[in-house]
C-alpha positions in Angstrom: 99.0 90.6 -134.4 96.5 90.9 -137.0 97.1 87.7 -138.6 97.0 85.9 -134.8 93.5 87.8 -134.8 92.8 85.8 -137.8 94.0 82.6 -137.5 91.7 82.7 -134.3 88.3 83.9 -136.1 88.7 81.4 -139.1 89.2 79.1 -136.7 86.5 79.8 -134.4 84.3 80.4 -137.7 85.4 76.5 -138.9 84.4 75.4 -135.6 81.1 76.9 -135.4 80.5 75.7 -139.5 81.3 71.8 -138.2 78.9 71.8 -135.1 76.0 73.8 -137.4 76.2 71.1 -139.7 76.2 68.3 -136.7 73.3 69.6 -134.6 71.6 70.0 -138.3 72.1 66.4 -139.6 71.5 64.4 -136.8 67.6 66.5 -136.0 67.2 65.5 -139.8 68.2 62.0 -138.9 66.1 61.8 -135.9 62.7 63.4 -138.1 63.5 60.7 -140.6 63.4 57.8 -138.4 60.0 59.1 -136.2 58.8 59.4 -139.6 59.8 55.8 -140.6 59.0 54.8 -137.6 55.5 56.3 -137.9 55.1 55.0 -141.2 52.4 51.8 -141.4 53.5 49.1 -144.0 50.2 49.1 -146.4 49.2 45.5 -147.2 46.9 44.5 -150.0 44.7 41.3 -149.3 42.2 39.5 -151.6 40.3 36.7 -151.9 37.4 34.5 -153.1 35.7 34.7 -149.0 36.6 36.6 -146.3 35.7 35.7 -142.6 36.6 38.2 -139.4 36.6 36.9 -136.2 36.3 40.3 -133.6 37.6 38.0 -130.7 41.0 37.1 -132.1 41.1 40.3 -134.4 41.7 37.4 -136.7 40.8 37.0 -140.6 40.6 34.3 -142.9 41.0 34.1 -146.2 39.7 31.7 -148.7 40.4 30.6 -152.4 42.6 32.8 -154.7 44.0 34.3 -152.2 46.2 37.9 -153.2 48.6 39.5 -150.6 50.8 42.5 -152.1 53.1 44.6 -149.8 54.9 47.7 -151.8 56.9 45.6 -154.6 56.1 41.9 -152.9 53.3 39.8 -154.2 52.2 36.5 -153.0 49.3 34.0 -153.8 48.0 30.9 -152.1 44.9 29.0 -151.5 43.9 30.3 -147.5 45.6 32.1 -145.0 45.2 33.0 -141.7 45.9 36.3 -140.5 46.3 38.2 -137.4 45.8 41.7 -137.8 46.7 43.6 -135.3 50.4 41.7 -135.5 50.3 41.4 -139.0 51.3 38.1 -139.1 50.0 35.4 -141.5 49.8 31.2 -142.3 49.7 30.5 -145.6 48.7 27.2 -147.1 47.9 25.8 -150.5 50.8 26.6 -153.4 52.5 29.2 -152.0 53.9 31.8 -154.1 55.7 34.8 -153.8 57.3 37.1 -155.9 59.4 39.7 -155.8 61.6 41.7 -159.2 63.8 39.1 -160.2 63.4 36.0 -157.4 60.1 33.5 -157.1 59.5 31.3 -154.3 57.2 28.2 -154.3 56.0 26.0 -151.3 53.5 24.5 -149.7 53.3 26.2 -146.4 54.4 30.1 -145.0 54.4 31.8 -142.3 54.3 35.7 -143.1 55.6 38.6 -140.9 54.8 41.3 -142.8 56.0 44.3 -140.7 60.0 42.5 -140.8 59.2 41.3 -144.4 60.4 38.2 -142.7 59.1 34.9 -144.8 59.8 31.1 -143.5 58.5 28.9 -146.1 58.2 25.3 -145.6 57.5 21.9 -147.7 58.5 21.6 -151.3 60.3 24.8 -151.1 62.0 26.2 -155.2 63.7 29.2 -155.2 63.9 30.2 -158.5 66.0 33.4 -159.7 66.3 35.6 -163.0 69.0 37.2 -163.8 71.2 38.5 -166.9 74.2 37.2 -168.1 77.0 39.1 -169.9 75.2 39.4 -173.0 72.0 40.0 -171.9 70.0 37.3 -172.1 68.2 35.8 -169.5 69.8 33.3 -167.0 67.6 31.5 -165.0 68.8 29.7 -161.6 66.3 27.0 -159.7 66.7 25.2 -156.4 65.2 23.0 -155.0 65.3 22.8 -151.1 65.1 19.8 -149.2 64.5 20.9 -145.9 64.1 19.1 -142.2 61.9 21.8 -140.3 61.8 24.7 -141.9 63.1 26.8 -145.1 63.4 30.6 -143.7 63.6 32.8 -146.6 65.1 36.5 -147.4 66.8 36.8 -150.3 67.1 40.5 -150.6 64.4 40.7 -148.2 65.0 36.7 -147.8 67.2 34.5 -146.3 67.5 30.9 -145.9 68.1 28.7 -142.8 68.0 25.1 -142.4 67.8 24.3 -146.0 69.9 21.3 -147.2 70.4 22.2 -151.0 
């Protein structure tokens, strides 16, 4: 009888283990994702002029213009950007970079909360890597591309590109 007693109490004590742990990983899941969800996206902009227009909550950026977002940077001539959506048109050599990848183009249109990039006219991915002995390997392409060139690699992709 005892080891029926037992049997019964580990098992009951195994249960009660499993369903502690269950209601105490998913309130940690649910804290992290109100706290990432909480969490603003901090976005550096520079540039030669700056003009805000209170209507639109609009702001436009002139000459030598420096957007950085955590590891991303990018530089054009001008760009337009909405604040409130963070949302951006960039013109004027178009460059972004981010660790190991560089893309050129003419034109972008930024989403900056998705990290969402759709590049457009003259568009050259280029990518550093290492090969087996540790050198540097460079890849380039050039995109020819009807409409639009959408871009995350890593945080890019590309759609509509005719390589």
């Amino acid at each position: 009888m005892k080891n029926y007693k037992k049997f019964y109490f580990n098992r009951f004590l195994l249960t009660f283990i499993i369903l502690s742990l269950i209601i105490f990983l998913s309130f940690s899941s649910s804290a992290q994702e109100e706290k990432k969800e909480t969490e603003e996206l901090v976005v550096n902009i520079e540039a030669d002029n700056v003009t805000y227009d209170k209507g639109t909550d609009k702001m436009i950026f002139k000459g030598n213009v420096i957007i950085t977002q955590e590891d991303i940077t990018l530089t054009a001539q001008e760009a337009d950007f909405d604040v409130d959506k963070k949302i951006g048109q960039i013109k004027g050599d178009v460059k972004l970079v981010q660790s190991d990848i560089t893309i050129t183009g003419e034109n972008l249109e930024a989403y900056l909360n998705d990290k969402r990039y759709i590049f457009q006219e003259k568009v050259i991915l280029v990518q550093e890597r290492k090969d087996k002995e540790d050198k540097p390997k460079r890849h380039q392409i050039r995109l020819k591309v009807s409409k639009k060139c959408q871009a995350l690699f890593g945080h890019f992709w590309h759609k509509g590109a005719i390589l």
